[in-house]
DODRENVEX-446346 format. One line per field, with one value per residue: residue number from 1; x, y, z of N, C-alpha, C in turn; residue in three letters. Coordinates in nm, 3 decimals. Example, Ala and Ser with C-alpha at 12.3 -4.5 7.8 and 13.67 -1.06 7.14 Angstrom:
pos = 1; 2
n_c1 = 1.319; 1.285
n_c2 = -0.569; -0.225
n_c3 = 0.780; 0.708
ca_c1 = 1.230; 1.367
ca_c2 = -0.450; -0.106
ca_c3 = 0.780; 0.714
c_c1 = 1.320; 1.290
c_c2 = -0.330; 0.003
c_c3 = 0.780; 0.787
code = Ala; Ser
//
This chain:
pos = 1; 2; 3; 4; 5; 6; 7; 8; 9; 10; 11; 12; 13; 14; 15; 16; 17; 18; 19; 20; 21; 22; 23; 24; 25; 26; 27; 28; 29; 30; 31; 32; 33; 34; 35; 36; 37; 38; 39; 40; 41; 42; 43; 44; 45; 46; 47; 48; 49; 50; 51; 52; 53; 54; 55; 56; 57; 58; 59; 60; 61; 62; 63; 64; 65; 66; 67; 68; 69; 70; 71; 72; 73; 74; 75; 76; 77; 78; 79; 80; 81; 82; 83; 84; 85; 86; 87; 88; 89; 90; 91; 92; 93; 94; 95; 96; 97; 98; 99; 100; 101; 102; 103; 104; 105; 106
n_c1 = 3.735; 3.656; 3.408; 3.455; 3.403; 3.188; 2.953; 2.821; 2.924; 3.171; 3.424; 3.507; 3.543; 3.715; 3.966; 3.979; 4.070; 4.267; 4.426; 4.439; 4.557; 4.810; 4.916; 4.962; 4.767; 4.577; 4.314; 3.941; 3.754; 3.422; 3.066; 3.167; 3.076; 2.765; 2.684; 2.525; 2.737; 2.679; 2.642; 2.365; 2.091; 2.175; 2.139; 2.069; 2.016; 2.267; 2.546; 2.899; 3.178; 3.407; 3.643; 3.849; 4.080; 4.226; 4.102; 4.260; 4.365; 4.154; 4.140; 4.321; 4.220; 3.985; 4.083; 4.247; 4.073; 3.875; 4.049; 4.102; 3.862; 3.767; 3.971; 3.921; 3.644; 3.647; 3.870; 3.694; 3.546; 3.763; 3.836; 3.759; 4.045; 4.252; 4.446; 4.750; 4.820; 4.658; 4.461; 4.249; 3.970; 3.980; 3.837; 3.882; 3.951; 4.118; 4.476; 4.630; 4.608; 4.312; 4.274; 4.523; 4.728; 4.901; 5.058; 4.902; 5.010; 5.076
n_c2 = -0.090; 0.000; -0.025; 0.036; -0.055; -0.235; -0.479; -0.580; -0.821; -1.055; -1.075; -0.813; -0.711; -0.860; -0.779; -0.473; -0.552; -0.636; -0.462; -0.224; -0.377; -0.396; -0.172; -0.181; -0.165; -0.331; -0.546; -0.731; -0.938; -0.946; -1.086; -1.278; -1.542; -1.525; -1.486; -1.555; -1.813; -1.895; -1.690; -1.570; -1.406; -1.235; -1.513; -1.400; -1.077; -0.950; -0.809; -0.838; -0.713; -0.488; -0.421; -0.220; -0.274; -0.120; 0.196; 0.459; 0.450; 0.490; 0.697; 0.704; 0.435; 0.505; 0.666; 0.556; 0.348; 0.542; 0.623; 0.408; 0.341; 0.557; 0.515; 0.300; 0.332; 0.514; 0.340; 0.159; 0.172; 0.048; -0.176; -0.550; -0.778; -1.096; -1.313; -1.351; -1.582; -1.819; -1.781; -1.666; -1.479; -1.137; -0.829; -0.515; -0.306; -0.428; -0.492; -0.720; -1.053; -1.195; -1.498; -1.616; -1.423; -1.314; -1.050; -0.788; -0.767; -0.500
n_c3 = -1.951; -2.264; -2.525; -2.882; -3.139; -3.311; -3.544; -3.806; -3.924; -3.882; -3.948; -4.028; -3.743; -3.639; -3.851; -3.781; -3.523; -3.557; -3.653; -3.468; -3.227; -3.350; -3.344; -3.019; -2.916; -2.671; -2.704; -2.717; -2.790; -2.790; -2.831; -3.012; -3.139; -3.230; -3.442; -3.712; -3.926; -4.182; -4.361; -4.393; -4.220; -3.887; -3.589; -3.387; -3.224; -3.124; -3.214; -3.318; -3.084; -3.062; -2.812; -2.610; -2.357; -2.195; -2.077; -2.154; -2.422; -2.517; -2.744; -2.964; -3.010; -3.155; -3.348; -3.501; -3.587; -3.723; -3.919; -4.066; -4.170; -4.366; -4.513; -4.645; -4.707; -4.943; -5.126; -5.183; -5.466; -5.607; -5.815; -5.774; -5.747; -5.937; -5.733; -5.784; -5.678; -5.518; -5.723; -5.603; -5.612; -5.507; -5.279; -5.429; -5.249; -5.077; -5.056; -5.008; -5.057; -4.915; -4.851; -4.934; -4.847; -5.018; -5.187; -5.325; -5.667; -5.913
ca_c1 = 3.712; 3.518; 3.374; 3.522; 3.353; 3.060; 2.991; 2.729; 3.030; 3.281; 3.565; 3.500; 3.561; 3.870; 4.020; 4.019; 4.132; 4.424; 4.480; 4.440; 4.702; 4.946; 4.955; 5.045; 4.633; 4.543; 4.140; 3.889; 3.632; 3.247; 2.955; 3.190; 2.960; 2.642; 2.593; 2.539; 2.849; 2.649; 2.590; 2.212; 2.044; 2.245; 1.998; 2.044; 2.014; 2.329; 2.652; 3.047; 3.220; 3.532; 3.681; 4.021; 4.120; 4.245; 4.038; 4.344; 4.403; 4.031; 4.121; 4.423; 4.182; 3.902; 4.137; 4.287; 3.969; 3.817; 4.143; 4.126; 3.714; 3.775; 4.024; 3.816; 3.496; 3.764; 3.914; 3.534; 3.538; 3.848; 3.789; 3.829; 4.096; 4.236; 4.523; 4.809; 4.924; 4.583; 4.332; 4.124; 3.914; 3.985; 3.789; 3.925; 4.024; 4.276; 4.626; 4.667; 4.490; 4.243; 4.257; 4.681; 4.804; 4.999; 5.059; 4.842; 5.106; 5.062
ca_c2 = -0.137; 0.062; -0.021; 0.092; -0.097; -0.317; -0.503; -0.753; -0.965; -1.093; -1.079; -0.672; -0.674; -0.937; -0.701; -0.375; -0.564; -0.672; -0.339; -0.246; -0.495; -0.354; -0.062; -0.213; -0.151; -0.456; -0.555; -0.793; -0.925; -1.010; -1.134; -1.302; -1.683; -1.523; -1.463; -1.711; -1.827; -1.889; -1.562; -1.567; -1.310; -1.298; -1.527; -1.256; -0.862; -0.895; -0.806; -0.860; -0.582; -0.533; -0.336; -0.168; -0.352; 0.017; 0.366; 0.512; 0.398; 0.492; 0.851; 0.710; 0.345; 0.544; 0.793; 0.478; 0.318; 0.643; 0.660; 0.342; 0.304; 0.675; 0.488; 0.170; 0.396; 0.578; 0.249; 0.052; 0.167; -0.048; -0.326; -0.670; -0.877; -1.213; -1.366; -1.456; -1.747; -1.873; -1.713; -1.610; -1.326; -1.039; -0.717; -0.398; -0.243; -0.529; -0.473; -0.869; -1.201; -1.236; -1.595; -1.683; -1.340; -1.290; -0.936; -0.764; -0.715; -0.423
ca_c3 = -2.086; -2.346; -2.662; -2.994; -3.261; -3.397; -3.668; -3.839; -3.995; -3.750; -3.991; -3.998; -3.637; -3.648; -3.880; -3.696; -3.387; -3.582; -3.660; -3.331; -3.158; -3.429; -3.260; -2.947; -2.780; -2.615; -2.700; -2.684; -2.881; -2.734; -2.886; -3.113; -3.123; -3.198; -3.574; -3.838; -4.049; -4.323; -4.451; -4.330; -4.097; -3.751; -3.487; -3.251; -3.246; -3.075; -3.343; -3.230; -3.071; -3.047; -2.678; -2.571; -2.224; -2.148; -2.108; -2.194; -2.502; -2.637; -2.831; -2.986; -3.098; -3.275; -3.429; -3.594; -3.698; -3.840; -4.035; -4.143; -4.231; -4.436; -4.633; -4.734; -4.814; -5.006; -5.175; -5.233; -5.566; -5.709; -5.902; -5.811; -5.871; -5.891; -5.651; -5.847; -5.602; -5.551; -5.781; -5.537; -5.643; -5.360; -5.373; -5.462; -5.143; -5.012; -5.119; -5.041; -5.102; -4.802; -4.860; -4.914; -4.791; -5.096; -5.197; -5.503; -5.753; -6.020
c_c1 = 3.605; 3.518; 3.393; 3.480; 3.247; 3.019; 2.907; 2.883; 3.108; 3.435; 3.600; 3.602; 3.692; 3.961; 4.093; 4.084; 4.246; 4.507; 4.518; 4.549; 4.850; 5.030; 4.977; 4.860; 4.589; 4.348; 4.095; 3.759; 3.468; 3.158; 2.987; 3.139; 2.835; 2.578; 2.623; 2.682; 2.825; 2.605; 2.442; 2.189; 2.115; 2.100; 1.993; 2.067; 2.165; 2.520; 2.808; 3.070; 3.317; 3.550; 3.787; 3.994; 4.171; 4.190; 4.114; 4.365; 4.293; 4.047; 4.185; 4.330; 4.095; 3.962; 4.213; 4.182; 3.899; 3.943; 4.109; 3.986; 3.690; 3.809; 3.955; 3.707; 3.574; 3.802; 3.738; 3.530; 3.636; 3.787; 3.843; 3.892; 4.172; 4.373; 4.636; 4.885; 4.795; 4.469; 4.227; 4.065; 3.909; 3.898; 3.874; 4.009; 4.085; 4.351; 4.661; 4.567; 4.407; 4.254; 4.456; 4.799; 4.907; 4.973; 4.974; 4.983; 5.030; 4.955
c_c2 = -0.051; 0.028; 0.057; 0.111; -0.203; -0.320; -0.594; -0.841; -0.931; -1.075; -0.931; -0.652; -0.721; -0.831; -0.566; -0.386; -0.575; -0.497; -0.242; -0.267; -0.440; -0.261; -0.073; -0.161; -0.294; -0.456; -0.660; -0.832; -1.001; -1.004; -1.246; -1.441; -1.676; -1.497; -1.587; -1.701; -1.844; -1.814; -1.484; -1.445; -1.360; -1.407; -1.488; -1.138; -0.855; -0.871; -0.803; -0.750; -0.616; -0.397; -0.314; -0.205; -0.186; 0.161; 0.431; 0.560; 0.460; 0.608; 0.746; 0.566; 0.419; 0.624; 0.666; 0.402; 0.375; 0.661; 0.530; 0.313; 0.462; 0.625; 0.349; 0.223; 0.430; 0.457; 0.132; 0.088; 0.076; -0.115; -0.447; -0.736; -1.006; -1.222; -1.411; -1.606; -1.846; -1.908; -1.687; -1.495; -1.269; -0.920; -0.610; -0.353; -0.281; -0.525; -0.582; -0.941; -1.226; -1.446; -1.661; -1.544; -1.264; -1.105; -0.889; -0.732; -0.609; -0.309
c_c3 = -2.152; -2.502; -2.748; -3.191; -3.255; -3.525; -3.676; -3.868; -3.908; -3.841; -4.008; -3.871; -3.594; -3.701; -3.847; -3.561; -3.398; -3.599; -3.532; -3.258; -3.240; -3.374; -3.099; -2.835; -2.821; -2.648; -2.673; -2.783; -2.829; -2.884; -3.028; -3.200; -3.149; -3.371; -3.668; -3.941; -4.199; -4.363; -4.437; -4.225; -3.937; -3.681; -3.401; -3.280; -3.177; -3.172; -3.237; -3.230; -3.036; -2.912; -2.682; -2.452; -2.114; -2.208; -2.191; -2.335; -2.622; -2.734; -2.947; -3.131; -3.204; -3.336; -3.524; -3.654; -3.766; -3.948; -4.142; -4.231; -4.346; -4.565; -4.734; -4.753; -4.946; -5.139; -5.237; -5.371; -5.665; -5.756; -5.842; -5.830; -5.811; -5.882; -5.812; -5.806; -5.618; -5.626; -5.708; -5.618; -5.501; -5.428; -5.316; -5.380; -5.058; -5.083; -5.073; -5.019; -4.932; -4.745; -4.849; -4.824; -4.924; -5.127; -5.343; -5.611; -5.924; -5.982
code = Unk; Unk; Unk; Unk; Unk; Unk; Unk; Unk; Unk; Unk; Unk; Unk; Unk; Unk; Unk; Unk; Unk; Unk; Unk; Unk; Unk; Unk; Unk; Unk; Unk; Unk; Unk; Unk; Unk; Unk; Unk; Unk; Unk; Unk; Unk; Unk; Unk; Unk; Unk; Unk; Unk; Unk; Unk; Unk; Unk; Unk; Unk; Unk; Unk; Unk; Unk; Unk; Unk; Unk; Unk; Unk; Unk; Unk; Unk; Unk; Unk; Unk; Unk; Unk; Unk; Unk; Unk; Unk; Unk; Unk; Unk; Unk; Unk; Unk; Unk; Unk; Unk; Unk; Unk; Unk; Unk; Unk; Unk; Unk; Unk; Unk; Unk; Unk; Unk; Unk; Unk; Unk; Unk; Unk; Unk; Unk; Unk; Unk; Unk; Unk; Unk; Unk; Unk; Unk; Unk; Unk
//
């Protein structure tokens, strides 16, 4: 097992795992119980990480999370906008509703 990623926010780390698993590498996620949900300073130095279950596997994971953390620096500038199923407000650099899944349209 080797470490791949870390992350103050746990939904960071969820994310890339999903991405991850897509591609058919098996992971793992530690420390994932240890930071505050309410938005607040973690209460430990220790942040979630996410692992590949196989050595193997490790070129292949960070060559997909540098692709993908290139393209959301890349994308942070959009704008904003709001869900048309639920009105959520999503930001910029999700192409669907974080909240219903729905797709951005336009």
């Amino acid at each position: 097992m080797r470490k791949v990623f870390e992350h103050p926010a746990f939904h960071e780390v969820g994310h890339c795992e999903s991405i991850l698993n897509s591609h058919g590498i098996a992971t793992t996620i530690r420390n994932q119980d240890v930071s505050s949900l309410s938005g607040e300073v973690p209460f430990a130095t220790a942040f979630p990480e996410l692992w590949i279950l196989d050595d193997n596997t490790f070129d292949e994971a960070v060559g997909l999370l540098r692709d993908y953390h290139d393209s959301a620096r890349r994308d942070a500038t959009r704008p904003d906008w709001k869900c048309s199923q639920c009105g959520e407000s999503v930001p910029g650099s999700f192409d669907s509703c974080w909240h219903c899944g729905r797709e951005k349209v336009g």
